[in-house]
N, C-alpha and C positions, 0 to 999 in steps of 0.2 A: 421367555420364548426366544429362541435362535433367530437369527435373521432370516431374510428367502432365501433358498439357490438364487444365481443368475448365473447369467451366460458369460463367459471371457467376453471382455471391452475388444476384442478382434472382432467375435462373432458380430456383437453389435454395431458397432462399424461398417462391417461387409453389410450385414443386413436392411442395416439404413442407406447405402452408398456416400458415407459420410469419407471426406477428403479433408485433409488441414489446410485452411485458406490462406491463404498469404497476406490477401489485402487485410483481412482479419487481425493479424496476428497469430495465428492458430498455430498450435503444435503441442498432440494430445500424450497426455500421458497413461501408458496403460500397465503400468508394472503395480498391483492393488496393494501389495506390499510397504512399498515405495509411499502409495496414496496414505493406507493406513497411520505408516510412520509419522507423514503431514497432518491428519486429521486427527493425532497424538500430541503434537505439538502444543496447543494452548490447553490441556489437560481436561477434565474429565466434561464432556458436552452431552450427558443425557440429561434430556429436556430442557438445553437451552437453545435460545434465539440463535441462528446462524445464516449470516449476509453471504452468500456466494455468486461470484462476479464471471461468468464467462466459463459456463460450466460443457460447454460442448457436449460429448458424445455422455458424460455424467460418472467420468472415472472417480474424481475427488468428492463426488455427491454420493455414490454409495456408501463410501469411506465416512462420511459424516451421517449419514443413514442408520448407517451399522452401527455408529457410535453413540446413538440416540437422540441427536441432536433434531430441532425443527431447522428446516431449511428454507430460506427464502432464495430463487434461485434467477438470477437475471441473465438472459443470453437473448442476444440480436443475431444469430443465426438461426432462422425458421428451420434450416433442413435438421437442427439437432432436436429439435422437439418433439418430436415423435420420440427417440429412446427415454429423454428426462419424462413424459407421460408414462412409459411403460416403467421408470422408476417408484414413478409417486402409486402407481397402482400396485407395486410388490411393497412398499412401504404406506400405506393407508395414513393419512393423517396426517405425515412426516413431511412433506414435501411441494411449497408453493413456487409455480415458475412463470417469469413474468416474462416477458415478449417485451425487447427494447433496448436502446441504448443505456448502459448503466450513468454515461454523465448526463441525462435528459429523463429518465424517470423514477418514478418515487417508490423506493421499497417496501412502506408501508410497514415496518414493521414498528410493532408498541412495545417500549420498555428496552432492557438492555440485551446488546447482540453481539454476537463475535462476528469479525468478517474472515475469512479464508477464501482466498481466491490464488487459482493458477492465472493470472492477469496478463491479458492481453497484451504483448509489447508493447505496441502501438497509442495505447491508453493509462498503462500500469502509473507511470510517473502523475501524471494529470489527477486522476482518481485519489491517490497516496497525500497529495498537497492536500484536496479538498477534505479529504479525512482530517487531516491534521490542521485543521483550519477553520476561519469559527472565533467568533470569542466566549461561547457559550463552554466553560470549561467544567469538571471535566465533560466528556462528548457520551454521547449515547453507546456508544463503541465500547467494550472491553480489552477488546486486543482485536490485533490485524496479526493476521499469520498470511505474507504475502510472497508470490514468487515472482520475482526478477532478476532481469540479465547480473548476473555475478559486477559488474563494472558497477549498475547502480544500487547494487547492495552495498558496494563497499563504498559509493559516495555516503550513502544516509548513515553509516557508522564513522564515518571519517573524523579523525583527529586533526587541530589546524595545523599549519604547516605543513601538511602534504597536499598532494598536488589532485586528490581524491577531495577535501573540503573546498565544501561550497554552502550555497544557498542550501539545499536538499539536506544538509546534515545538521545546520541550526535551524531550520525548522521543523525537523525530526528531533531532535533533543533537548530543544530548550524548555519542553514540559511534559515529554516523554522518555522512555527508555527503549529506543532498539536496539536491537544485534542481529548478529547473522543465527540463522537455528539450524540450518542443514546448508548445504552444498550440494549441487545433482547435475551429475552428468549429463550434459549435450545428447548421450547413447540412450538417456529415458527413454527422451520422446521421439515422438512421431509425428512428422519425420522429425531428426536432428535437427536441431537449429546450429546456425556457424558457431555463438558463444554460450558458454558455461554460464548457469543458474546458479541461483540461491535463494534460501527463504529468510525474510528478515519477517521477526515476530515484534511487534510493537507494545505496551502496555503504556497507559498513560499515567502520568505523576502529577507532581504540585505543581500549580502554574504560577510562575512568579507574579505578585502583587501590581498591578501600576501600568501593566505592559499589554497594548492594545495587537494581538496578533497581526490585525491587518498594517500598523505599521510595524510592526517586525516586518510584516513580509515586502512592506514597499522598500524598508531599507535594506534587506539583504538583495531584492534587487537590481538595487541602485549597486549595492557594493559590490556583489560579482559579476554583474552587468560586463563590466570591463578591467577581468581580475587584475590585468596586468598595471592596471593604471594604480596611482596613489589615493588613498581615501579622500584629499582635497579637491582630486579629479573627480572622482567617480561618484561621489557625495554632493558635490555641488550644488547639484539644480534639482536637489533637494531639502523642502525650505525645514530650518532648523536642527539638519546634520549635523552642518561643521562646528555649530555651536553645542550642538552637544557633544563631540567628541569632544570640544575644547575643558567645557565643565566637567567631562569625565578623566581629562586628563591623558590623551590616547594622542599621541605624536600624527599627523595629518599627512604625517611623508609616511606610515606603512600603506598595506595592502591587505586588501580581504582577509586572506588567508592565513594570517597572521594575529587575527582576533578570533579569542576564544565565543565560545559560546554567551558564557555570561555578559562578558565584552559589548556584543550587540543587544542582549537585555538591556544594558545599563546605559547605553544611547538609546534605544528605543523610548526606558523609562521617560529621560530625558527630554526626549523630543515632545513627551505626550505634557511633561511638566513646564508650569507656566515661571518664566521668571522675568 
């Protein structure tokens, strides 16, 4: 069976007197083409689970609609719910949306889900961690197919040594695999935002053996806390760093940026082992 007619994402817009908020983060995308090509991205989604995060007027909700997927769909803007209603009624069955902030309530969904979300500026990063975070591995997640500012797409793929790794990129890769999956113009959306987009698509991998996420995540903390200082600095007054750098054999005069990924596994490892 073909999908419904709808209306251009304009008509709906006007219809609703829908506006892109600012304190929000809001800036809609309406080119369905565009949406399609994103809603293509993590490959064939009839009749699976799908997490959508801040779906506004519900341009990227059709797109995953059409593509058969079930949708669960979170938005803390009231005035957009009216259109996401009149989606779930051309889509029967397909389409649950919940009223709230996505870092404060529970999606309820059972078993495994994709998330795709055009994500909030304002929230994107915060959201991104807590996916990625957990020691319950791997996560309930399949893939994230997410949009953010081009600046923090390229931190979460960053290689070290440049001036883009940080925190955000070892704990995006030390047990998963991102990239960049599209690029999109500023002239998308609506309105323009000042900088360039991109979708970084996530898949999750092996998790190293030994290695307690939540201390990963206090040591990378600690270590680009104050990237410019030396790991003896910045490490310090955290108890059982410097000893593990020393057992790992890692000179205490570098800096963050300068250690690979594995690098902070293998102190993290360390710190969690007794000796």
């Amino acid at each position: 069976m073909s999908p419904p007619a709808l209306p251009p994402l304009r008509e709906v817009i006007a219809a609703h007197g829908l506006s892109a908020t600012k304190a929000l983060g809001q800036n809609f995308l309406l080119d369905e083409q565009l949406l399609g090509r994103i809603a293509a991205i993590p490959g064939r989604l009839a009749g699976q689970q799908v997490l959508e995060v801040g779906p506004g007027p519900g341009g990227l909700t059709r797109a995953l609609l059409r593509a058969g997927a079930q949708v669960t769909a979170i938005e803390m803007d009231r005035r957009c719910l009216p259109a996401l209603a009149e989606l779930a009624e051309a889509f029967p069955g397909q389409l649950r949306v919940i009223e709230g902030d996505a870092l404060k309530v529970d999606h309820g969904i059972e078993g495994p889900f994709h998330v795709l979300a055009n994500l909030p500026y304002n929230v994107g990063t915060q959201l991104f961690v807590r996916w990625l975070g957990g020691e319950a591995w791997p996560p309930a997640w399949q893939s994230l197919t997410l949009m953010f500012q081009q600046e923090v797409a390229e931190r979460i793929v960053a290689r070290p040594d440049s001036s883009a790794y940080g925190r955000l990129a070892v704990l995006a890769q030390w047990r998963a695999a991102p990239r960049i999956a599209m690029k999109v113009h500023r002239s998308a959306f609506t309105p323009p935002p000042k900088v360039m987009s991109a979708i970084i698509h996530v898949e999750p991998g092996a998790a190293p053996p030994g290695v307690s996420a939540r201390r990963l995540e206090r040591l990378t903390e600690a270590a680009f806390g104050q990237r410019r200082k030396m790991l003896r600095a910045s490490l310090k007054g955290l108890p059982g760093a410097l000893e593990a750098l020393d057992a790992a054999g890692i000179d205490p005069a570098r800096r963050a940026e300068t250690l690979t990924v594995d690098d902070f596994v293998t102190i993290a490892r360390l710190m969690d082992t007794p000796r």
